[in-house]
N, C-alpha and C positions, 0 to 999 in steps of 0.2 A: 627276798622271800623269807616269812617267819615260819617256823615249826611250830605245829599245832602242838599245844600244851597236854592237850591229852589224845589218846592213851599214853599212858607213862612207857618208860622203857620196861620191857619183861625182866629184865636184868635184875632190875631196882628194889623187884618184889622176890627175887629169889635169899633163902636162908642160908647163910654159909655156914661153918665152922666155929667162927666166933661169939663171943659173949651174948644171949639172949637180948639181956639190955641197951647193948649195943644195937643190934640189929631192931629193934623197939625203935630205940631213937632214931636213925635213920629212913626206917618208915614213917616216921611220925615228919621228917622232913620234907621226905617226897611227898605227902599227903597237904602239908603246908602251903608248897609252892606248886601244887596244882590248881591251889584257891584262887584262881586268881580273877573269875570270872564275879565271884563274891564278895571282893573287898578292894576300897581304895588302892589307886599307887602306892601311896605313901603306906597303908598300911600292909600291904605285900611286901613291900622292901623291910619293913620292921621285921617281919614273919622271915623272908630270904633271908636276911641279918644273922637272925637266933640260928636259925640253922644251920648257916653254916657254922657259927660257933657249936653248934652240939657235934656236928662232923667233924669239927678240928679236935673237939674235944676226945672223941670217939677215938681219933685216928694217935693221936697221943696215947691215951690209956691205954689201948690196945700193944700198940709200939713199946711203952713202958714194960706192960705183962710178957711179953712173949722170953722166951728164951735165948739165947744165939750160942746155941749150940756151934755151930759151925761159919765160923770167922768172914771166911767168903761170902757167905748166902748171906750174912748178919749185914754186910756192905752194902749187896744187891738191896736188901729190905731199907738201907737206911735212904739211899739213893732214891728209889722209890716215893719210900715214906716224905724226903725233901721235896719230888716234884709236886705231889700233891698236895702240900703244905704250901707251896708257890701257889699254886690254882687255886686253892681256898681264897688266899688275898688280890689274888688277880679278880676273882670273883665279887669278893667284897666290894672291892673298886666300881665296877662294874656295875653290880646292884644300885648302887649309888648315885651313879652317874648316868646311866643310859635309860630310856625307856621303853626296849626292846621286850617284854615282858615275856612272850610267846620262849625267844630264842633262849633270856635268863633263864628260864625254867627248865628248858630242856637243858642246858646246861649244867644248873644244880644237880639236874636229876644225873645225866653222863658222871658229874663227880662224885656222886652217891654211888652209881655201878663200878666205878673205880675205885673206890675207897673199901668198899664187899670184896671186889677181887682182891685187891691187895691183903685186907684182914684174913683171907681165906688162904694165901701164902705164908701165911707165919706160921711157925713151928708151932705144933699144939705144949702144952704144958700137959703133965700129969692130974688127973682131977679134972680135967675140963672137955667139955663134947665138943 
């Protein structure tokens, strides 16, 4: 059974905490690999590609920016920040290889709603909404 591509998850379109252009790019993800009805295999997997590199990227800079105030929580966030750094390349694999396109998508998109929760768990910095 494949999971319809669209509607996206509600999750995916919500605005956290985090850096504006952050949350940009990651809609700009979800909006990508919902294309899918539009464009080649091969050129959705290019599209799937970039984006996750833009979410790895995201998920990095964001991780760099934060604070760690507090030793414990700083662990929690790293732990975290690891699995979902796994999932990114589990992903990438994935893209790659399979032609599941429906369930890929839905996928992307789960690790897009994951990656928001997560950025929404970090300490805010001073200066920042």
């Amino acid at each position: 059974m494949q999971v319809p591509s669209r509607p996206g998850l509600n999750c995916v379109n919500s605005v956290g905490r985090g850096d504006p252009l952050s949350q940009i790019r990651l809609n700009r993800v979800v909006a990508d690999v919902e294309r899918v009805g539009n464009s080649s295999l091969g050129d959705w997997r290019g599209a799937a590609l970039r984006g996750l590199i833009d979410v790895r990227e995201v998920l990095v800079d964001e991780a760099a920016a934060a604070s760690s105030r507090n030793e414990a929580r700083s662990t929690v966030v790293l732990r975290e920040r690891a699995v979902l750094l796994d999932r990114i390349s589990l992903l990438r694999l994935h893209v790659l290889g399979v032609e599941e396109v429906d369930r890929l998508s839905y996928d992307v998109r789960r690790l897009v709603a994951d990656v928001r929760d997560h950025l929404d768990q970090l300490p805010t910095q001073p200066g920042r909404n």
